[in-house]
VOPAGU-2260 file (C-alpha; in pm, 1 decimal, decimal comma):
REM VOPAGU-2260
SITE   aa  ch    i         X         Y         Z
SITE  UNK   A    0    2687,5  -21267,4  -12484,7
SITE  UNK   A    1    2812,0  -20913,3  -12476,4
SITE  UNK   A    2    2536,1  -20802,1  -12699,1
SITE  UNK   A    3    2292,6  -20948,1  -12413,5
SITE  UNK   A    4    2530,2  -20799,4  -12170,0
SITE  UNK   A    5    2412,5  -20432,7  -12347,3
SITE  UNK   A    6    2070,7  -20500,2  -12366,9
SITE  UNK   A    7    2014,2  -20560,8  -12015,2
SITE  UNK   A    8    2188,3  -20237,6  -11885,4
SITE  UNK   A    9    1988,6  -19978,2  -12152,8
SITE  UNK   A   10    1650,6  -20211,0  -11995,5
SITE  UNK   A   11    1831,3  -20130,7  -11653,7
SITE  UNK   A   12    1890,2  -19768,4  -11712,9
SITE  UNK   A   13    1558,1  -19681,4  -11885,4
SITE  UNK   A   14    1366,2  -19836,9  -11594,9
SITE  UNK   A   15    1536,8  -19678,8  -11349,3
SITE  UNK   A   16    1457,7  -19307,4  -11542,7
SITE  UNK   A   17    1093,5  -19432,0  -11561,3
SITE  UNK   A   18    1096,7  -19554,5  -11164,9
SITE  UNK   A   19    1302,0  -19243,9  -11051,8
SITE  UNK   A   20    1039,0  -19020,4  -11260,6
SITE  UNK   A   21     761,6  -19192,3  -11040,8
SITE  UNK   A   22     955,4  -19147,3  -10718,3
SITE  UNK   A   23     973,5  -18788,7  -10741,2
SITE  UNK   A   24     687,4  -18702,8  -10860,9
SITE  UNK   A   25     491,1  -18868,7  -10560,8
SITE  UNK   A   26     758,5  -18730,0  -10338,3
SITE  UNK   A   27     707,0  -18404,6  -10418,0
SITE  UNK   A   28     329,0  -18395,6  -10418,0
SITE  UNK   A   29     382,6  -18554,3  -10070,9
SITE  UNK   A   30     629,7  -18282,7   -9926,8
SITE  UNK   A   31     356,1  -18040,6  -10027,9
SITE  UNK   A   32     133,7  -18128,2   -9726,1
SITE  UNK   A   33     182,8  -18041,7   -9380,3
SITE  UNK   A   34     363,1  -18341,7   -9210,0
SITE  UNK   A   35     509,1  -18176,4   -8890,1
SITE  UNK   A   36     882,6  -18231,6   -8854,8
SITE  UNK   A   37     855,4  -18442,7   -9174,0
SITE  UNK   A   38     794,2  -18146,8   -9347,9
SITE  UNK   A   39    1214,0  -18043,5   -9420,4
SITE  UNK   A   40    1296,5  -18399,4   -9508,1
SITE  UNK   A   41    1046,7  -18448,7   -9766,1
SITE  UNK   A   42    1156,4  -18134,2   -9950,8
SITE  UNK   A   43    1515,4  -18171,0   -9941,8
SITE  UNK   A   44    1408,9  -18493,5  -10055,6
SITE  UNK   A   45    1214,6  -18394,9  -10394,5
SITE  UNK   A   46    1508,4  -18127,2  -10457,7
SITE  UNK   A   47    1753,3  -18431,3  -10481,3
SITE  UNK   A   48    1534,9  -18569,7  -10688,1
SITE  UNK   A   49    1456,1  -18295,3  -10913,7
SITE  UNK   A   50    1801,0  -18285,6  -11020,2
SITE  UNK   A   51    1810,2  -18243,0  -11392,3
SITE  UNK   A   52    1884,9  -18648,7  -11504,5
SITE  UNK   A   53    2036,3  -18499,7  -11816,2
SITE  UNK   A   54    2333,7  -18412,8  -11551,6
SITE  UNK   A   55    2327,3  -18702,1  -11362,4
SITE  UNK   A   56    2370,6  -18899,0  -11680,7
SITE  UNK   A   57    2690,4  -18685,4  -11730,7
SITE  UNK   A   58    2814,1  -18768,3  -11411,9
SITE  UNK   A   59    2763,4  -19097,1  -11480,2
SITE  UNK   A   60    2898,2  -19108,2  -11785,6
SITE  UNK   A   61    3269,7  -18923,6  -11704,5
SITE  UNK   A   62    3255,6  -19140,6  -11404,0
SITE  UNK   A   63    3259,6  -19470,9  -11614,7
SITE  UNK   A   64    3503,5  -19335,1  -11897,7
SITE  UNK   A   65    3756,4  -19206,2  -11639,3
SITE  UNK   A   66    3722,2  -19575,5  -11466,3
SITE  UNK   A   67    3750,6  -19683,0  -11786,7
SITE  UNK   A   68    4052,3  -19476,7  -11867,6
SITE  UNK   A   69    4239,5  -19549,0  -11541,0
SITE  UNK   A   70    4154,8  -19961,1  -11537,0
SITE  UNK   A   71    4242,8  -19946,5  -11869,4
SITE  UNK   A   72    4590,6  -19766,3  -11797,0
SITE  UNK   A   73    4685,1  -20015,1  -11519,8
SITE  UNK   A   74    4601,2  -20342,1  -11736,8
């Protein structure tokens, strides 16, 4: 079961890389065009997005060991 457990959160995280790459490509392309008062949204949109995932994956990753860590210490 845990194996399973594994499986489906590396399916989980590698479509959400491939989705996310999608997303911000499209958004970006988008905040390109004129779109009125749109126009600031859309690009501080497509910088969020543009964040490196390489560093988001750290985040993640010290987030969930330091969770780990503390649930760990208090069980």
């Amino acid at each position: 079961m845990a194996k399973v457990k594994w499986g489906l959160i590396a399916l989980s995280i590698i479509l959400g890389l491939t989705l996310g790459a999608i997303l911000q490509e499209q958004v970006c392309s988008t905040a390109e065009q004129d779109l009125g008062t749109g126009t600031s949204v859309m690009k501080a949109t497509c910088a969020i997005l543009s964040i490196p995932i390489d560093l988001i994956l750290l985040v993640v990753l010290l987030a969930g060991l330091i969770g780990y860590l503390i649930w760990d210490h208090y069980n």
